[in-house]
C-alpha positions as CSV (number, residue, x, y, z in Angstrom):
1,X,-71.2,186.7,-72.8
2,X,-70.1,188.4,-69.7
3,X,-66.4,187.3,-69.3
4,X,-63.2,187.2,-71.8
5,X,-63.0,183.7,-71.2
6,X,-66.3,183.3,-72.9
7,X,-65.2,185.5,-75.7
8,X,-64.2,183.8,-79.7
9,X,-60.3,183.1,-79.2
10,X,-59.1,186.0,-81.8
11,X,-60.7,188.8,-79.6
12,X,-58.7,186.5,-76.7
13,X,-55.6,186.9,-78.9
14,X,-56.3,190.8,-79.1
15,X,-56.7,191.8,-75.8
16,X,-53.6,189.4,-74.7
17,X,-51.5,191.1,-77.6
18,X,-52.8,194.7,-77.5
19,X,-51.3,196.0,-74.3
20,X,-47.6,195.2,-75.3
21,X,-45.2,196.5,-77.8
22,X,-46.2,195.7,-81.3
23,X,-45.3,192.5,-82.6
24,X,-45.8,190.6,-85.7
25,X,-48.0,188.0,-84.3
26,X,-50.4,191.0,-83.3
27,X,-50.2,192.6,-86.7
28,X,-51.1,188.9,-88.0
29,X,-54.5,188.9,-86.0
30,X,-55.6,191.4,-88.6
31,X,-56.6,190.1,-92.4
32,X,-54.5,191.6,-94.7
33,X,-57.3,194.3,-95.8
34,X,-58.6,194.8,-92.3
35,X,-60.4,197.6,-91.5
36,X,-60.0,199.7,-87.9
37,X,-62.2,202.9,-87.3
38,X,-60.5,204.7,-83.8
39,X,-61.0,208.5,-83.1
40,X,-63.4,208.3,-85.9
41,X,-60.5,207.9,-88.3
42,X,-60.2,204.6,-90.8
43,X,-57.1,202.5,-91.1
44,X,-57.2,199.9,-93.6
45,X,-54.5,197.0,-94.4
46,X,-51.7,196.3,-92.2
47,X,-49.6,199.4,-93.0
48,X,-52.2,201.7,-92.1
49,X,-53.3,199.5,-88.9
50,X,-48.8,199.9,-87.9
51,X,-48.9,203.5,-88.5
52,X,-52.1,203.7,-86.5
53,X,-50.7,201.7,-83.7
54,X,-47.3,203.6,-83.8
55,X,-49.3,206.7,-83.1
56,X,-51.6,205.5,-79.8
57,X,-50.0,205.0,-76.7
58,X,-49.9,201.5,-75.0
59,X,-52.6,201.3,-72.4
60,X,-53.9,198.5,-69.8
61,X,-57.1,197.4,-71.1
62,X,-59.9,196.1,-68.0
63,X,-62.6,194.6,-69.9
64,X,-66.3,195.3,-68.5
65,X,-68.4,193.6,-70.4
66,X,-69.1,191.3,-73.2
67,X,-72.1,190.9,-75.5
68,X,-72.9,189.7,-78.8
69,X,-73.8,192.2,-81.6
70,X,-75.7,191.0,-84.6
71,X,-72.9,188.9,-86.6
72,X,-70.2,190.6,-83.9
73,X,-69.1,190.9,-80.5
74,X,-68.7,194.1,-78.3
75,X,-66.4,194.5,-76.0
76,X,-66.7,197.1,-73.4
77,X,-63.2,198.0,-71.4
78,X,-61.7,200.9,-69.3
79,X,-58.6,201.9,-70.8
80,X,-55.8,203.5,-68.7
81,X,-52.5,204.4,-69.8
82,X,-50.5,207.5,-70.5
83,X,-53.2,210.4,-72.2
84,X,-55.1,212.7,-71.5
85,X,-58.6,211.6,-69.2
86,X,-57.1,208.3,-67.9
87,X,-58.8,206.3,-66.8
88,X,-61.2,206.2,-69.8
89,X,-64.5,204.0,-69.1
90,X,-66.7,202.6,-71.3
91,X,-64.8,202.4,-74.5
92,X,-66.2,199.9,-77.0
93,X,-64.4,197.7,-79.1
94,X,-66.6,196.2,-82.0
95,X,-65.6,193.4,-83.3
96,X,-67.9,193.2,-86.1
97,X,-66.0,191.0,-89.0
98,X,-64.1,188.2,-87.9
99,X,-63.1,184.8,-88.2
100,X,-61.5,182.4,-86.2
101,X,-58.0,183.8,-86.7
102,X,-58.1,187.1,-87.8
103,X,-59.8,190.1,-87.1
104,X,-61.7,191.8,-90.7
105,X,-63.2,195.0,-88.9
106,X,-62.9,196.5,-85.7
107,X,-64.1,199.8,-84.9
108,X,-63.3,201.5,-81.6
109,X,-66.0,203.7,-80.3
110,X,-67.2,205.8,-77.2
């Protein structure tokens, strides 16, 4: 996989969602015991995942690459937005439990 076109339609979904305000239909991408690892720090369940997204700032998101991962998907992106070191290359979203409408685990990486 090389392009976001080619990617499962929930990681679609998240990447159209992600850069906006926080809205319930992004919040319903994620199962309702979801796990998300960013800054090496866990969120899990849809409270935790708000509070986590309350705290990062919204950022454009210009995806790099695409490539399966065992049972998952990575994608790679640059991230730019409003913090420190913008533009950030390379970050790496691991989609690594996940069905056709929701996200299970996703852990954001360096």
């Amino acid at each position: 996989m090389t392009t976001i076109a080619t990617a499962p339609p929930v990681i679609r979904r998240y990447f159209a969602l992600a850069p906006s305000r926080d809205t319930e239909e992004y919040f319903a991408l994620f199962a309702a015991d979801a796990l998300v690892e960013d800054e090496g720090r866990e969120y899990r369940g849809i409270d935790s995942i708000r509070a986590w997204r309350t705290a990062v700032p919204l950022v454009a998101y210009t995806i790099t690459n695409i490539e399966p991962a065992g049972e998952g998907v990575v994608v790679t992106c640059t991230v730019t937005g409003d913090f420190p070191g913008s533009p950030f290359a390379g970050l790496k979203f691991h989609f690594e439990q996940f069905d056709a409408d929701q996200v299970k685990v996703l852990r954001i990486r360096t």
